[in-house]
N, C-alpha and C positions, 0 to 999 in steps of 0.2 A: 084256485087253491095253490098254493105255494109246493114248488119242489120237494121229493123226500129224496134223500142221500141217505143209505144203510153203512156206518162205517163198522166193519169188522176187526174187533177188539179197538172199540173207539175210546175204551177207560186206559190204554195205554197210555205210554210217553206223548207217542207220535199223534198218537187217535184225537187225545183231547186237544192238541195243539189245531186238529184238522174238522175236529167236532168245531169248537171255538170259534173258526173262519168262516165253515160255512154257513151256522146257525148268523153270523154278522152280517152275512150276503142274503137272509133272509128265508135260507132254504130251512127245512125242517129235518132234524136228523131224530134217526132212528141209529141206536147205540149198543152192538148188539155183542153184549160178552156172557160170560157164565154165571158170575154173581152180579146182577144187574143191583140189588141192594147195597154193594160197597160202592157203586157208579151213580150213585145220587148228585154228588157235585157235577155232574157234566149238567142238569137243569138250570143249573146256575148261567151260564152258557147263551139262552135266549129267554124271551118270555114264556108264560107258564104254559106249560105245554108242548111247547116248541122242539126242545131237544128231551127224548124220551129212552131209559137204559130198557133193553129188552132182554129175555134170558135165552141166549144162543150156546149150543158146541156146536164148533167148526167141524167134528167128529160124525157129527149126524145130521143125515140130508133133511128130514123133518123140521128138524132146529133151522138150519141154515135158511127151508124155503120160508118159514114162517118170518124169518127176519128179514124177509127180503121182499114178502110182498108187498105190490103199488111201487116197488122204490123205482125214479126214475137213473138213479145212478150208486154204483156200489162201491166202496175203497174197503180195499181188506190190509188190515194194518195188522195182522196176526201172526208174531214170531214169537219165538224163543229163544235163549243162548246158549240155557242147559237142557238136556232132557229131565223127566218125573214121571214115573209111573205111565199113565197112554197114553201122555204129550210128548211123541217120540218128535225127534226132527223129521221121518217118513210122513208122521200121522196131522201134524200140523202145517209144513213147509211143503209136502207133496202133494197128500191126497187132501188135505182139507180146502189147500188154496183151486187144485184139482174140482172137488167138489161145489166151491162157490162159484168158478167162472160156468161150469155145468149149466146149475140150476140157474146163474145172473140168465144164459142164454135161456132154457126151456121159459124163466118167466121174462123172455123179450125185455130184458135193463137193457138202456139204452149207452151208458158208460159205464165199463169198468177201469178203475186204476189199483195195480196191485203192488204192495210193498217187497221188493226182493232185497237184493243187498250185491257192495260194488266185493266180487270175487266170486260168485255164483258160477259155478263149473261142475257138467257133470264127471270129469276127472280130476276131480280137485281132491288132495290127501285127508282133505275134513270132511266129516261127516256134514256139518251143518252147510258151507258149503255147498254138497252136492243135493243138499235137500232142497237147497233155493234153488238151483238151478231145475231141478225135475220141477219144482211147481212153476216157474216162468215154462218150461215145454208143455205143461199140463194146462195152465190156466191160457194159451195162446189156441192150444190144440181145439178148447170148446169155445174161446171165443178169442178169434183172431184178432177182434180188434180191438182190444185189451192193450193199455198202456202202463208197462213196468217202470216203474224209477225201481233203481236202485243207490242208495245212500252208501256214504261212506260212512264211519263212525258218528254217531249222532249226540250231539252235547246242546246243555243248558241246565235249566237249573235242577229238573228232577232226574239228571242224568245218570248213570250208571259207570261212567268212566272215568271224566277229571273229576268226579266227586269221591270215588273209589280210593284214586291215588290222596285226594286231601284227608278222607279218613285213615286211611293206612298212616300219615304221618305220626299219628295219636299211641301207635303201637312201641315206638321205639326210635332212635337215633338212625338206623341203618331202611330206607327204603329198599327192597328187594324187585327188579321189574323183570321180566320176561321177555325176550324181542325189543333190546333197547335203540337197536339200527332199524326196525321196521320201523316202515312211513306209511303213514296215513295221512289223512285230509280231511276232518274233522269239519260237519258240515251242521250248523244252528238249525233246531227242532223248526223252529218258525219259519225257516226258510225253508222247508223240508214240506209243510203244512202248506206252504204258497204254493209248490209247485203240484202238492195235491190238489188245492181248488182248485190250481188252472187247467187242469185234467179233466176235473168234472163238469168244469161248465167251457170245455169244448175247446180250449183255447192253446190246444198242443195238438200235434200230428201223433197218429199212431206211432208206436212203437218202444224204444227203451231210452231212456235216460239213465244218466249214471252222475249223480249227487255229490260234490267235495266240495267243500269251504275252499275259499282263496289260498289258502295256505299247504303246503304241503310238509311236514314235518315230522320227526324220527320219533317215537312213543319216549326215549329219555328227553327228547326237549321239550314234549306236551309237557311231560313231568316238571322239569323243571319251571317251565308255565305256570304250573299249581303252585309248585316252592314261593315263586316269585308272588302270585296274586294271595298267598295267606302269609304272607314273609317270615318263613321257617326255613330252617339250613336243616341236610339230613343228607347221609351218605348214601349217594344212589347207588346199588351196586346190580349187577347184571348177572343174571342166572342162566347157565348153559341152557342149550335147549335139552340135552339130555336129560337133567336132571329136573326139568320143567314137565318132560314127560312120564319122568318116572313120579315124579309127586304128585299129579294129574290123573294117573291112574291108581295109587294108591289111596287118593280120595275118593275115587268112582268107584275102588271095593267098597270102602267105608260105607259109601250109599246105598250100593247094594246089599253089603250083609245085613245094615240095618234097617232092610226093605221099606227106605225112603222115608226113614223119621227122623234121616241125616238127610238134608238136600246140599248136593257139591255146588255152593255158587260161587267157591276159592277160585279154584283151577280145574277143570276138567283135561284131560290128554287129548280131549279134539276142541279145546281151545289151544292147547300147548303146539298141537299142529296147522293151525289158523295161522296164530302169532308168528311164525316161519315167514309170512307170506305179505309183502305191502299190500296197504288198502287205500288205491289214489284212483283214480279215474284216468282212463286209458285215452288216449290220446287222438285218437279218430271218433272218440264216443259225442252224444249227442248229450247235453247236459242245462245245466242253469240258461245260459245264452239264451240257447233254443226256444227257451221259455220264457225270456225277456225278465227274469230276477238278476238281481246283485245280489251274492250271501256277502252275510258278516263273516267279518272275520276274528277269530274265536278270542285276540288279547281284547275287541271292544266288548267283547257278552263276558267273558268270565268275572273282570271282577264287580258285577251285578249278583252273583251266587257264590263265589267261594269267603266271602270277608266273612261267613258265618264260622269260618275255620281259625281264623287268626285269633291271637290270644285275646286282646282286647276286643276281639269282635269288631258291631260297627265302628266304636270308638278306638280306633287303630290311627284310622285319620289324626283325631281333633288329638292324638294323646301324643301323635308324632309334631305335630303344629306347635303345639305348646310348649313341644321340647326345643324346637327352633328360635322361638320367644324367648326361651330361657339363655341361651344361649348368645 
């Protein structure tokens, strides 16, 4: 019988990219998130049967063993950015990753790989930060031999970031950014998935990885990256971080008075104190290399997804051609 691999929060960004890979190597995945009914596309994935959504919280050890029985290998892809309601950064980044490396050991899983992130510091001035950090000492504590990547900002087409800034263009003339000297290193989903496979089927040394694209670049050049791949002109302007923290926490009242029938996914203040801080991969760290990939680098993947932003869409091309003809 074929391999099962449990990926935790496998209907993610990251999950389906790593559901996707391993269902192609044959193994069988079990896909284990909360609404396993909205996770139907992931069967699409392998043949009938093959990859199957199962209904887990990370919150509760019952849930958890249940998705994890028979698995011979477990990848837990389950974060957050914002808090909501009992999806605290402690309750998911801590004790939940806490709770899956637990039970992976009581039911003898033979790999675990677990998703952290490159800034992960139990003295780090963010919250979310130091919640990755406790669950890399939580998830090492119950099972040592548990391999963390940790990614740098993660991009592609269903992404959360360079898609972010190309809709914000839509708002107005004046782009507003936050941390426009902070660098990051910007690392493609798929190559993020590669180095999960090569995790589960044995093919990495224990220990931590830390994830960046080829590129290392300042959040106003990404930006300007976007300008350039939907060819839009728009006044970048940079927001103190003062006042990035004060409008971060006046939305985080917002949510809370409105006991979370406002969800803040603008600006949080312990995003406002992230953004303070580069996000590149440290220089002694063990990374891509070690693990025998080449990432992309992000000007060859972006305009594969953002031409959806440009005014002519995909005929941006054929409308700029024609003007060259004309001419």
């Amino acid at each position: 019988m074929a391999k099962l691999v449990t990926i935790f929060g496998g209907s993610g960004f990251l999950g389906r990219y790593s559901a996707r890979r391993m269902a192609r190597l044959g193994w069988r995945v079990r896909v284990a998130v909360r609404r396993p009914n909205e996770a139907v596309q992931v069967t699409t994935y392998g043949s009938v049967g093959q990859v199957e959504p199962v209904l887990c919280n990370i919150r509760d050890d019952a849930s958890v063993r249940s998705a994890m029985a028979g698995a011979d290998a477990v990848v837990n892809c389950v974060g957050i950015l914002t808090e909501h309601g009992r999806n605290s950064f402690d309750a998911v980044h801590n004790l939940g990753a806490s709770r899956v490396a637990r039970i992976a050991t009581e039911e003898r899983v033979g790999r675990l790989v677990h998703i952290s992130a490159i800034g992960a510091d139990i003295d780090a001035e963010s919250a979310y930060c130091r919640s990755k950090a406790l669950g890399e000492v939580g998830v090492l504590e119950h099972f040592p031999g548990a391999i963390v990547l940790r990614p740098s900002v993660i991009f592609g087409p269903e992404d959360q970031f360079f898609n972010r800034f190309a809709r914000m263009t839509a708002l107005g003339p004046v782009l507003p950014i936050l941390g426009g000297d902070t660098k990051f290193q910007p690392v493609y989903v798929d190559d993020v998935a590669q180095a999960v496979t090569a995790c589960v089927l044995g093919q990495a040394e224990t220990g931590c990885y830390e994830l960046g694209g080829p590129d290392v670049m300042t959040l106003r050049a990404g930006v300007a990256l976007v300008l350039d791949g939907i060819q839009k002109r728009r006044l970048v302007v940079g927001m103190p971080f003062v006042v990035g923290r004060i409008l971060g926490g006046m939305l985080d009242v917002a949510q809370g008075v409105t006991v979370g029938l406002f969800h803040n996914t603008i600006l949080t203040k312990d995003q406002a104190r992230n953004l303070g801080h580069d996000n590149v991969v440290a220089e002694a760290a063990n990374g891509f290399r070690e693990l025998g990939i080449t990432p992309a680098a992000a000007t060859s993947i972006l305009p594969e997804y953002l031409w959806v932003y440009r005014t002519s869409g995909q005929f941006a091309v054929v409308k700029a051609s024609a003007k060259n003809m004309k001419s």
